[in-house]
N, C-alpha and C positions, 0 to 999 in steps of 0.2 A: 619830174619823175620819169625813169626810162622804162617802156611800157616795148613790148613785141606783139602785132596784130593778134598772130596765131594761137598765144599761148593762154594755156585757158588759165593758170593763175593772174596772168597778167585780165584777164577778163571778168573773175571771180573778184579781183581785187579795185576794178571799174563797177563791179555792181549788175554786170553784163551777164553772170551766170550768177542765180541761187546755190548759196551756200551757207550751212547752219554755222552761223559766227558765233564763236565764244570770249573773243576777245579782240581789241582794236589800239593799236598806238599808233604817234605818228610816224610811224616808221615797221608795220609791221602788222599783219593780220593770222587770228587763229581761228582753223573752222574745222569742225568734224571731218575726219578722213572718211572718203564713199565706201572705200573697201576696210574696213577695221580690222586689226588683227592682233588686237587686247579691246578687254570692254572700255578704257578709254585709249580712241586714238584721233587726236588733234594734227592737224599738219600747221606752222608757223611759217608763213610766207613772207620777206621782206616786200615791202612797195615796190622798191626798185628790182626791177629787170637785172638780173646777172643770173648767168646759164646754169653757175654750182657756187658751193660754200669758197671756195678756193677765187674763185671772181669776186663775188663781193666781199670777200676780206683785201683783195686786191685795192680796190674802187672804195671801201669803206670799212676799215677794219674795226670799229664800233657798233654796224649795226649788225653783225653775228653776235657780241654782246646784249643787245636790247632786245635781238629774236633771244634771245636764250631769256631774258627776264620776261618777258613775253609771257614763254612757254611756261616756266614757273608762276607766273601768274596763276595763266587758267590754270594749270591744274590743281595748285592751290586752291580755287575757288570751285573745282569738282571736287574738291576731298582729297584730293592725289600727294600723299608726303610724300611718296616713292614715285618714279619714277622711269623711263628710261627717254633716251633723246637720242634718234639716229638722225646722222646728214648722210645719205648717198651720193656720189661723185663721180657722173658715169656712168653707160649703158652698162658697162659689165659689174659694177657695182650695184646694179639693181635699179638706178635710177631710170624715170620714166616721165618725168616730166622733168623739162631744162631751163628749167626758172628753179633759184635755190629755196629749198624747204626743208626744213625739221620737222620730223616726228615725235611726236612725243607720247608713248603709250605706258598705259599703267595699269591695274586692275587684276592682273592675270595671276593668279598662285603659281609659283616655283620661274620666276621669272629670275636669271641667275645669268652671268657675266658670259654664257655663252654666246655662240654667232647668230644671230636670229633668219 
């Protein structure tokens, strides 16, 4: 597994930081987002270390597929038939941590195909 010291997913995903996990594969971890911004928001971590979505489809073009069954999981198993799944790629795309993560947030009334 490629792990980076610094990174605190790669740290949360060592066991090294508390974090409220909802779901676990071998290839892929779900835990409560700190800052939520729907009442449910999930972040789906791969194991593996790659900086954005666009690397590990590189390095492993199946395991964006298994985070995505992942993320359908939990939410499945919070209630969540709907929806929504963002990857940011990019400081200027919002991203903020450089280990690849999915969101997956749901719950919110009038949640609709706008830019969030």
């Amino acid at each position: 597994m490629s792990t980076v010291a610094d990174c605190v997913f790669c740290k949360i995903v060592a066991g090294e930081i508390p974090a409220e996990v909802l779901g676990r594969s071998d290839d892929a971890i779900a835990f409560r987002d700190l800052n939520p911004q729907a009442p449910f928001h999930v972040l789906v971590v791969p194991l593996d270390h790659h900086e954005n979505a666009a690397e590990s489809a590189a390095a492993d073009p199946a395991s964006l597929g298994r985070a995505v069954a992942l993320a359908d999981q939990v939410a499945k198993e919070a209630g969540n038939a709907d929806y929504r799944m963002i990857v940011n790629t990019g400081a200027g795309a919002g991203q903020t941590v450089f280990h690849t993560h999915v969101h997956v947030l749901a719950g919110a009334s009038g949640m609709t195909e706008a830019l969030v």
